[in-house]
Steps between C-alpha positions, in 0.01 A plus 500: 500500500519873581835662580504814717535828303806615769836349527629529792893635542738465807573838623418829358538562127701783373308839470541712178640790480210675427346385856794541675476867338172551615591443837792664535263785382288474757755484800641858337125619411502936572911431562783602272638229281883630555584828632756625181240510263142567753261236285225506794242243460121586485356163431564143378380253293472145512848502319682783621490897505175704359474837580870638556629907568886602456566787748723697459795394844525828598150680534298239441332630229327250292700502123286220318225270556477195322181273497670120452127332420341769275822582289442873599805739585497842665846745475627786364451348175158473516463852710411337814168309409431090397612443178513116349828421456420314121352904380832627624761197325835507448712538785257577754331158439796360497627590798168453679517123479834531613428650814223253588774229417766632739265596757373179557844352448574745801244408700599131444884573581350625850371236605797251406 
């Protein structure tokens, strides 16, 4: 006797937060995150933000880059060009992955 490979569930299961990241991401794709601290979204991945710039609120002017996938940073710290964040350590990494973590928790609190 063979048995199917797929249960079957009533209603939807629960996304994870990684999905409902990604999506999130998408609605807000070339849109800033939250206007106090200008994170504008350049693209997504399939489990939340990718390619991010923080603008400065008042000009505009992009003040870092930060490259979510590749582990590569761009700032005053690294005089403007694509740095990865591991060669750099310390503080700057650490703070790196923080960002990504509260900018998708951001994106998720949107959508709530």
């Amino acid at each position: 006797m063979l048995l199917p490979a797929c249960a079957t569930f009533e209603g939807e299961q629960p996304q994870s937060a990684s999905v409902r990241a990604a999506k999130a991401c998408m609605k807000n794709l070339r849109q800033n995150i939250n206007d106090q601290y200008q994170y504008y979204i350049g693209a997504c991945t399939n489990t939340g933000v990718w390619m991010v710039d923080q603008r400065d609120a008042q000009s505009g002017q992009t003040l870092a880059q930060y490259d979510f996938v590749n582990k590569m940073y761009a700032g005053t710290e690294t005089g403007g060009g694509f740095v990865s964040v591991e060669s750099l350590g310390g503080e700057v990494e650490q703070n790196f992955q923080i960002t990504r973590k509260n900018l998708n928790a951001a994106l998720l609190a949107k959508e709530d």
